[in-house]
C-alpha positions as CSV (number, residue, x, y, z in Angstrom):
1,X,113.8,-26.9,167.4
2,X,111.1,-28.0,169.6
3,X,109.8,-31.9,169.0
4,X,106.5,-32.6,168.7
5,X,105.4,-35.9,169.4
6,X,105.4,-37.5,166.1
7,X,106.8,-40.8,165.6
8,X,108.9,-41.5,162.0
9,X,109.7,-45.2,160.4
10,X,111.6,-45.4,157.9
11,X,111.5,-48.8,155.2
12,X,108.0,-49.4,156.1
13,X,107.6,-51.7,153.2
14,X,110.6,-53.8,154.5
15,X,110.5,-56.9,156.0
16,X,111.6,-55.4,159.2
17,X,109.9,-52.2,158.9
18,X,106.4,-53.2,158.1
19,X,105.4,-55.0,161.3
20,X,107.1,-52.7,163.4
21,X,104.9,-49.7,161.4
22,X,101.7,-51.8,162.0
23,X,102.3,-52.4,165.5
24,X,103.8,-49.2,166.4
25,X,100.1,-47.6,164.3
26,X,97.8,-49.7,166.6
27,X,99.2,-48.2,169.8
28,X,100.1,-44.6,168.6
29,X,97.7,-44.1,166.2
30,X,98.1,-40.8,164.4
31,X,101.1,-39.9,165.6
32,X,102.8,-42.4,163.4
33,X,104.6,-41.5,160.3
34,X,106.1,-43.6,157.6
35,X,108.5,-43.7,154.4
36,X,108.2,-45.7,151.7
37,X,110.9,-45.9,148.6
38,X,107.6,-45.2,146.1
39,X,107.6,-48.8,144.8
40,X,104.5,-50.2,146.8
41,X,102.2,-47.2,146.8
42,X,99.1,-49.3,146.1
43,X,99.0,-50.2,150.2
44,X,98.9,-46.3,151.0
45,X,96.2,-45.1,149.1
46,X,95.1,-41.5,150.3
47,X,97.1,-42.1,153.5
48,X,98.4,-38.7,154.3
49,X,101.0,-39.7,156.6
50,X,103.2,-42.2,154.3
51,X,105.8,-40.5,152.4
52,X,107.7,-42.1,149.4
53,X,111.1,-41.2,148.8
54,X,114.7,-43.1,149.4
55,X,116.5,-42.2,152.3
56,X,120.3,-41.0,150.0
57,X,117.9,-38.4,148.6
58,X,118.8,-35.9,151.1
59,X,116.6,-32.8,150.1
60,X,113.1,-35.3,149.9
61,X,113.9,-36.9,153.6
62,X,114.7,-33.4,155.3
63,X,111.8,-32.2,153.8
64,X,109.8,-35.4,156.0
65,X,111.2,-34.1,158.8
66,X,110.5,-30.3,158.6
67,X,107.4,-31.4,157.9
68,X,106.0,-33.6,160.6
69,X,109.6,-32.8,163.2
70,X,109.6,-36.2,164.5
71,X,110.2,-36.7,167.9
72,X,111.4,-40.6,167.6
73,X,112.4,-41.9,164.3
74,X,112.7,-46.1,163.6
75,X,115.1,-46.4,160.9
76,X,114.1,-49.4,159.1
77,X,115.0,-48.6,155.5
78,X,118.2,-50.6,154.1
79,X,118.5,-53.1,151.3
80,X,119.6,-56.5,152.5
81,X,118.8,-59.0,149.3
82,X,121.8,-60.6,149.4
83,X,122.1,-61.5,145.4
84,X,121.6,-57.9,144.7
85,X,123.9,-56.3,147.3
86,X,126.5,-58.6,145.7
87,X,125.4,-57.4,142.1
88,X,125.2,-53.7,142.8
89,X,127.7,-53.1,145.8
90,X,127.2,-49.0,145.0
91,X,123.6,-48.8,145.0
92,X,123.7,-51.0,148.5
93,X,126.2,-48.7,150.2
94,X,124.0,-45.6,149.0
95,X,121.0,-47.2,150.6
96,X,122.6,-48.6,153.3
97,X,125.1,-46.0,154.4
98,X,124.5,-43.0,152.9
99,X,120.6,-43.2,153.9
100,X,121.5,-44.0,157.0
101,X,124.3,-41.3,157.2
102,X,121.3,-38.5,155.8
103,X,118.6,-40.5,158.7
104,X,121.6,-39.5,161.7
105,X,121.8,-35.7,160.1
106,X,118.0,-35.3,160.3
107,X,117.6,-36.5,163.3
108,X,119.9,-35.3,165.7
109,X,116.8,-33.5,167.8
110,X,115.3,-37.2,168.1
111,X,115.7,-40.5,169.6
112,X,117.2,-42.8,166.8
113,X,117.2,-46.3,166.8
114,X,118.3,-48.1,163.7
115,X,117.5,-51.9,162.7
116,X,120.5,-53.9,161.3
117,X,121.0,-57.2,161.0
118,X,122.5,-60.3,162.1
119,X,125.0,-60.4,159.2
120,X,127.5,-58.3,160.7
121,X,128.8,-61.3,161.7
122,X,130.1,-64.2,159.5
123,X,128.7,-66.9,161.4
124,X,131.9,-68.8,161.5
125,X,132.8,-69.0,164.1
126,X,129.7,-69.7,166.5
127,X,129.9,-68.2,169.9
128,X,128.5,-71.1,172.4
129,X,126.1,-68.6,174.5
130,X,125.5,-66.8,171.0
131,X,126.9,-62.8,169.9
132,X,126.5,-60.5,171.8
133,X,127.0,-56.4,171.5
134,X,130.8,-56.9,172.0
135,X,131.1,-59.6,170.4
136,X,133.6,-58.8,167.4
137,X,131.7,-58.4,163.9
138,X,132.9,-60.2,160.5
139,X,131.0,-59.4,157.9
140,X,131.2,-62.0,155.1
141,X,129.2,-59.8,152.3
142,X,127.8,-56.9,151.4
143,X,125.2,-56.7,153.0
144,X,126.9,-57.2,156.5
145,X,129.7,-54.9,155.6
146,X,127.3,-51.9,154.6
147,X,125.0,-52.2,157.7
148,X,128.2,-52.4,159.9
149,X,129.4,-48.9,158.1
150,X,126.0,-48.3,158.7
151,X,126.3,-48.9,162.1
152,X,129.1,-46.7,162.7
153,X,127.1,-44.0,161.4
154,X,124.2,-44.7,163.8
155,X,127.1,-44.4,166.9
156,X,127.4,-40.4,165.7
157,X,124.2,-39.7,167.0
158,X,123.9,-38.7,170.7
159,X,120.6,-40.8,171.9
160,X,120.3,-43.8,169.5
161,X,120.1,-47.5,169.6
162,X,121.2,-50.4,167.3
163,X,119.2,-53.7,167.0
164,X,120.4,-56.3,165.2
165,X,117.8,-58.7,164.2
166,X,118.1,-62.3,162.5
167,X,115.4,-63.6,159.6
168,X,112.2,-62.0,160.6
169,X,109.0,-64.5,161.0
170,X,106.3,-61.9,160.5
171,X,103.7,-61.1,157.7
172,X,105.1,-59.1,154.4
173,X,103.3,-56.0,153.4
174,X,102.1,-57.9,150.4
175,X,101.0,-61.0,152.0
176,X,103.4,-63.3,150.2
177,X,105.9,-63.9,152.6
178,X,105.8,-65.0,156.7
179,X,103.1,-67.1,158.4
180,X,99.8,-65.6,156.4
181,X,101.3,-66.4,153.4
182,X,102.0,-70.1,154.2
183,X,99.0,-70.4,156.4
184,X,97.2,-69.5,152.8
185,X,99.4,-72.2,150.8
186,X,99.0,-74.8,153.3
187,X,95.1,-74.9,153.0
């Protein structure tokens, strides 16, 4: 299958995958595609190029990438509320692995790079120069242990990346959480 040069993001009402969709929509413009789980619509309004579905529902994502045949796909989408994970340990492996698991199927003509998080490790014991990518992971919940599965499903794929980040400092879609929202409180 030939790629275009379309670009897909995946969790682009996350906290992780909304600036990197609003950044990566200023520079590329039209080529940018998004998925959404359907909860948030209300920001998308009549925008053609956002889909809404949840990355374990296998049939709705391939459909996304027939569709559009993505040349580079972000995969942003994963739940990481850490009281929920703990609550509902199924639902966050099915987002977390399984989504991801369907993500590496789909895009195995494209570059894949997957955002996880710092919580693969435990945080226990504190390297001096901080972790690094050998550094051994220890995942102390859910969370950390399904992105880490996660992880391991990203390594399947032949041209892919991992990034782990910490606690992101940038704007919410909704406005209520990173520096506009407390620039807005503090005045």
């Amino acid at each position: 299958m030939q790629n275009s040069d379309n670009i897909l993001i995946t969790g682009i009402t996350s906290i992780h995958g909304w600036p990197i969709f609003s950044a990566f929509r200023e520079k590329y413009g039209e080529r940018v595609y998004g998925i959404a789980p359907g909860i948030k619509p209300r920001f998308f309004k009549n925008d053609k190029k956002v889909f809404f579905c949840t990355m374990e529902k296998f049939s709705e994502v391939k459909e996304i990438f027939d569709t559009i045949r993505p040349k580079a796909v972000v995969h942003a989408a994963g739940v990481c509320d850490l009281d929920r994970c703990e609550d509902a340990p199924d639902f966050t492996y099915q987002v977390n692995v399984l989504g991801t698991r369907n993500i590496v199927n789909l895009s195995r003509d494209s570059y894949l790079l997957y955002i996880s998080t710092d919580l693969v490790f435990s945080g226990n014991d504190p390297i001096d120069s901080g972790y690094s990518e050998s550094s051994l992971c220890d995942p102390v919940s859910v969370v950390g242990r399904t992105f880490l599965e996660a992880e391991g499903e990203i390594l399947r794929h032949k041209i892919s990346g991992i990034m782990r980040l910490g606690l992101p400092i940038g704007p919410s879609i909704s406005g209520k959480k990173g520096p506009r929202f407390y620039r807005k409180e503090a005045q």
